[in-house]
C-alpha positions in Angstrom: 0.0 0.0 0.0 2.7 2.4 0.9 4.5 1.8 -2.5 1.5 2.4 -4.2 1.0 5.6 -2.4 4.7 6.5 -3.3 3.9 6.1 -7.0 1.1 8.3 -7.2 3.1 10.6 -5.5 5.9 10.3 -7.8 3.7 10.3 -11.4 1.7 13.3 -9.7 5.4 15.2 -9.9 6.1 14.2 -13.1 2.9 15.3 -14.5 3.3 18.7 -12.6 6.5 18.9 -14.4 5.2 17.8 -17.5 2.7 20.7 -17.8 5.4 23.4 -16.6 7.1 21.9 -19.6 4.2 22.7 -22.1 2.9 25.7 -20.5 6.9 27.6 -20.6 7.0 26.7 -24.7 3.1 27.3 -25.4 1.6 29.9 -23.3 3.2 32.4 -20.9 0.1 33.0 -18.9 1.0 36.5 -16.6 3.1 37.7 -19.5 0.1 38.1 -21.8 -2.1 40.4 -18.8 -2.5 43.8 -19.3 -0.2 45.5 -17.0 -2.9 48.1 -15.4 -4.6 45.1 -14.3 -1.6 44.7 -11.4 -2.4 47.7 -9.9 -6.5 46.8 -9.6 -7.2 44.5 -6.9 -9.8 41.9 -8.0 -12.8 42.4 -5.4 -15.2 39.5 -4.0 -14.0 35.9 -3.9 -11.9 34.5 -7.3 -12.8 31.4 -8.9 -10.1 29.3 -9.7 -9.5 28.6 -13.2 -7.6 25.7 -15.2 -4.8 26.5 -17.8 -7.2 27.1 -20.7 -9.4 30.1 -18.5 -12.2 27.8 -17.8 -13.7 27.4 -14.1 -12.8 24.3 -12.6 -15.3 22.8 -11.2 -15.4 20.5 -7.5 -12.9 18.0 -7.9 -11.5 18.8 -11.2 -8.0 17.8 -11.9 -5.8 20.7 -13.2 -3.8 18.0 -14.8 -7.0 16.9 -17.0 -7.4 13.6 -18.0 -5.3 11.0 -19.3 -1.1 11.0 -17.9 -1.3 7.1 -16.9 1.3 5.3 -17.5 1.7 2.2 -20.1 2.5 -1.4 -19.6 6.1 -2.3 -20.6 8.8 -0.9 -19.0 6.9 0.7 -15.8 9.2 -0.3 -13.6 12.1 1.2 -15.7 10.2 4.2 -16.3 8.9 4.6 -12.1 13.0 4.5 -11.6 13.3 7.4 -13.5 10.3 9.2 -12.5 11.7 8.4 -8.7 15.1 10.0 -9.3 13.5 12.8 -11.2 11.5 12.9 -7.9 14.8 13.4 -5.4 16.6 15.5 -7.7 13.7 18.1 -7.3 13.8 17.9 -3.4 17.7 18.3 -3.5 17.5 21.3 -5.9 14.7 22.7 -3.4 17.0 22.2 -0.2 19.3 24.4 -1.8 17.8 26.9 -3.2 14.4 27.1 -0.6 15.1 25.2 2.3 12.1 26.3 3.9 9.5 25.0 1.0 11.8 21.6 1.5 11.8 21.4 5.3 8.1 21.7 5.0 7.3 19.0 2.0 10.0 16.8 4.1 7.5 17.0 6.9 4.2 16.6 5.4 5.8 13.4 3.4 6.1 11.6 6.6 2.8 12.4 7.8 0.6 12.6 5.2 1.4 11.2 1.7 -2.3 12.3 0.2 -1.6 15.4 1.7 1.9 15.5 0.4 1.4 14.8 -3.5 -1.2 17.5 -4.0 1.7 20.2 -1.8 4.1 18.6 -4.3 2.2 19.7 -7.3 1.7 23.2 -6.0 5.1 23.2 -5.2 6.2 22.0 -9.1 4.1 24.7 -10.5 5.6 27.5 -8.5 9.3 26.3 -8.7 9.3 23.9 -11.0 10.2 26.1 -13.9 13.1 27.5 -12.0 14.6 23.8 -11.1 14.2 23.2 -14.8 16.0 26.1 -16.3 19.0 26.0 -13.7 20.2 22.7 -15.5 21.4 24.6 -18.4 20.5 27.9 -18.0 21.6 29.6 -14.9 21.0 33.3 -15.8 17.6 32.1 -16.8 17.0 30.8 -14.1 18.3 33.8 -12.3 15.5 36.1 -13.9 12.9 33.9 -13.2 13.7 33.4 -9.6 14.2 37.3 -9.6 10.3 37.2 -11.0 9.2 34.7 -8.8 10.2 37.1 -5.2 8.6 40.2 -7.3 5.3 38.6 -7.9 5.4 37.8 -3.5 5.9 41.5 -3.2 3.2 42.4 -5.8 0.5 39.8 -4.2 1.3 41.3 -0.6 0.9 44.9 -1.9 -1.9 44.4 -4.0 -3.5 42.3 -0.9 -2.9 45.6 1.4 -4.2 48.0 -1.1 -7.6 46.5 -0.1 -7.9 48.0 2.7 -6.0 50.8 2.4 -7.3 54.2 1.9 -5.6 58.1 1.5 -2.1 58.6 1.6 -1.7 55.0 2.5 -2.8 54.1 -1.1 -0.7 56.6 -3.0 2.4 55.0 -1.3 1.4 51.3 -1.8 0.3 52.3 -5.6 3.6 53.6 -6.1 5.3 50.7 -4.7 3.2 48.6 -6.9 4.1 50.7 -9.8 8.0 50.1 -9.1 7.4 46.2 -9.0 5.7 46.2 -12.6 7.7 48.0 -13.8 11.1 45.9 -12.7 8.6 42.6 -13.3 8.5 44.1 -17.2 12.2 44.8 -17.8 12.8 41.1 -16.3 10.0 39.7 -18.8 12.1 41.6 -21.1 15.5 40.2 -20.1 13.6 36.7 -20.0 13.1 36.8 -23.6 16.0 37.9 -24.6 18.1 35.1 -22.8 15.4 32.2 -23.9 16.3 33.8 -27.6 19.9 33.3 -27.1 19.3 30.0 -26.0 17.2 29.3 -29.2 19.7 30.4 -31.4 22.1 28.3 -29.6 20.5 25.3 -30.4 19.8 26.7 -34.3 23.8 26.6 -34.3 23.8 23.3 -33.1 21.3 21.7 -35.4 23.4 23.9 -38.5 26.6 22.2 -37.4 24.3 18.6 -37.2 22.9 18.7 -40.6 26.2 19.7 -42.2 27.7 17.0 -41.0 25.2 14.7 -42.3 25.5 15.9 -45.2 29.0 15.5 -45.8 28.5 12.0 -44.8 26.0 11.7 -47.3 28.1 13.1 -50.2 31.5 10.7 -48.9 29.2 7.5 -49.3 28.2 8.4 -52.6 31.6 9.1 -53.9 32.6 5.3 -52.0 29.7 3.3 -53.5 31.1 1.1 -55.7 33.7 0.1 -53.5 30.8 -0.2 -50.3 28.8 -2.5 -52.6 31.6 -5.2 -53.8 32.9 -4.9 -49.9 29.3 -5.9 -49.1 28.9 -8.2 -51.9 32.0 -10.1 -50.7 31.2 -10.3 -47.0 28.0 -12.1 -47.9 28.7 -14.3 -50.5 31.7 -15.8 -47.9 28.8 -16.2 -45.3 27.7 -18.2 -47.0 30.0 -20.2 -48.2 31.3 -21.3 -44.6 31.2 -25.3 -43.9 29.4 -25.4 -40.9 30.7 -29.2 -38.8 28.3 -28.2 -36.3 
């Protein structure tokens, strides 16, 4: 029962990951707002939405459906998922120790409990942990983005209540944070282009290769062939005593 519990856990992670994946190549969701929004507090209670804008309704993944995993292989493929899994949690000791010491905790106590703080836990950092395996100054910016956001949900919480010269210093706080928030979006881009082009270069150097290795064949043919030729035709000629 316990190891059953453990991969849930684990293929929860991975599909957390999984969609952190997607969502940083398709859809950069707070990039897209309209930046006078930030300094509007929403009023009354917020419903939650999934990653397409719809309401979510009681008991609605936010993964969606499908994510299980196949037959052959699962063992192999839970191995991976596991180490996947610790990698994570080591990456989050050292860079939040606080988020860590409290998953830690809850995984001893409550493994339900502990999955669904594990998915909240890839969504917010996940992105971060991924980028810092070949990307440090991306990851950098976004961890940059992620302690602005903080400051702009507390401000934005206190502007609530807040009322005459009170709100003109919180609003120009606010102000400040979009305003560093939009020159790191910036930066963001311009670092996840380099990295793009990178990989252009990459793929360049790739297909010349191929190429020339396609054009040295031809140029050998003849002599490939009658190697090839030979090779079989003293296969088969081998006396076999066996």
């Amino acid at each position: 029962m316990k190891r059953s519990r453990i991969a849930v856990i684990v293929i929860a992670f991975i599909l957390a990951l999984g969609w952190l994946a997607l969502g940083a190549e398709v859809r950069e969701p707070e990039d897209q707002m309209s930046f006078e929004q930030e300094g509007h507090p929403p009023k009354g209670p917020q419903k939650v939405r999934d990653g397409h804008g719809k309401d979510k309704g009681k008991g609605q993944s936010r993964w969606g459906r499908g994510g299980g995993s196949g037959g052959g292989g699962r063992g192999e493929r839970m191995q991976r998922m596991q180490r996947k899994h610790e990698k994570y949690l080591n990456w989050l000791k050292e860079n939040y120790p606080q988020e860590a010491q409290e998953l830690e905790k809850v995984r001893q106590e409550n493994p339900e409990l502990y999955m669904r703080r594990l998915m909240h836990s890839g969504r917010k950092y996940g992105r971060i942990a991924e980028a810092a395996k070949d990307n440090p100054e991306l990851a950098a910016v976004l961890k940059e983005d992620l302690e602005l956001k903080d400051e702009r949900d507390e401000i934005v919480q206190k502007l609530r209540s807040a009322e005459g010269e009170e709100t003109e210093a919180l609003t120009a706080e606010l102000k400040e944070i979009v305003s560093k928030r939009f020159d790191l979006i910036v930066k963001r881009k311009q670092l996840q282009h380099k990295q793009l082009l990178e990989k252009l270069e990459k793929l360049k150097k790739q297909v010349e290769q191929s190429e020339a290795e396609a054009t040295k064949w031809e140029a050998t043919k003849d002599e490939k062939v009658e190697s090839r030729l030979k090779e079989l035709i003293e296969r088969s000629e081998k006396f076999r005593w066996d």
